[in-house]
C-alpha positions in Angstrom: 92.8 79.8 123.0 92.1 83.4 123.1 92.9 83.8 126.6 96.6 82.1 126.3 96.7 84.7 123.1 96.0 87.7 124.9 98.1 86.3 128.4 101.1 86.2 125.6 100.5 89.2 124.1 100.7 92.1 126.3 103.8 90.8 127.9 104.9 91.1 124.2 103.7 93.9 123.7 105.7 95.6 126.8 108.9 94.4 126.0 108.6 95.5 122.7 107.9 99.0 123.6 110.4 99.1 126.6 113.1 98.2 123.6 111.8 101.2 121.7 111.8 103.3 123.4 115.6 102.3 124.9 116.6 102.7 121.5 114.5 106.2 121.0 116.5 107.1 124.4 119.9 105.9 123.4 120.0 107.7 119.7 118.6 111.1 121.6 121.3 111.2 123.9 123.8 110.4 121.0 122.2 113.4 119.2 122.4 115.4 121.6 126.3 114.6 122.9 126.7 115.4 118.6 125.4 118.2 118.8 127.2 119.6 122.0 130.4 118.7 120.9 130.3 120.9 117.2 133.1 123.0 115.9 132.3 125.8 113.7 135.2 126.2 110.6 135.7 128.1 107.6 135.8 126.5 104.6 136.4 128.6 100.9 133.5 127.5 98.4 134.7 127.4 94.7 132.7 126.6 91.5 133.6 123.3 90.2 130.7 122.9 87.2 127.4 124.5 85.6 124.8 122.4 83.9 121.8 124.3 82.5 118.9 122.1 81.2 115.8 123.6 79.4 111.9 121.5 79.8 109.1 122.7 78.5 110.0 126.3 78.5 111.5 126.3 81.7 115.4 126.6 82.4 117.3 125.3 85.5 120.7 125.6 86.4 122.3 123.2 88.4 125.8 124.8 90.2 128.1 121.8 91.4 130.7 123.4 94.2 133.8 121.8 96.0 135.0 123.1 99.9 137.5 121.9 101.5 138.3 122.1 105.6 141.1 120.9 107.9 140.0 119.2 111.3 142.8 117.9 113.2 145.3 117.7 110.7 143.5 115.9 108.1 141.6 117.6 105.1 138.4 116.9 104.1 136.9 117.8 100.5 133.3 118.1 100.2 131.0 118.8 97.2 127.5 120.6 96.9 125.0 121.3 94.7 122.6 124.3 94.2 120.0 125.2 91.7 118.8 128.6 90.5 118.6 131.3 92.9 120.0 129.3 95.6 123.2 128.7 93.8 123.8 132.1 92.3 124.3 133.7 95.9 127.5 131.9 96.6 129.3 132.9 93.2 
């Protein structure tokens, strides 16, 4: 019984890591095509909404912000969210 286990096994074993690593090859290449193919554009940030909240002595500001961008014709709005210091250098 062990034999027929182990005879079943590796075979197994192969063909599940020959499909890993076809899938670990595909989504590189698709990563890398992305990343080839990237288009740099300037968007205008504006502040949409400040939310302060105070625990145990301790203060944090959350800053919401809203871009916008036109690629191809067709605008895109977009939202992001900072807190503290890495909010305050955008306003």
């Amino acid at each position: 019984m062990k034999a027929l286990v182990r005879r079943i096994a590796w075979p197994c074993y192969f063909v599940l890591m020959t499909a890993f690593s076809g899938v670990a090859v595909h989504s590189y290449l698709n990563a890398c095509s992305i990343l080839k193919d990237h288009t740099v554009v300037d968007a205008s940030l504006e502040l949409v909404d400040t939310e302060s909240r105070t625990k145990k002595g301790h203060t944090t500001t959350t800053y919401r912000f809203e871009y916008s961008y036109t690629v191809a014709g067709q605008e895109f709005t977009q939202d992001y969210s900072a807190v503290n210091d890495k909010g305050e250098r955008y306003l």
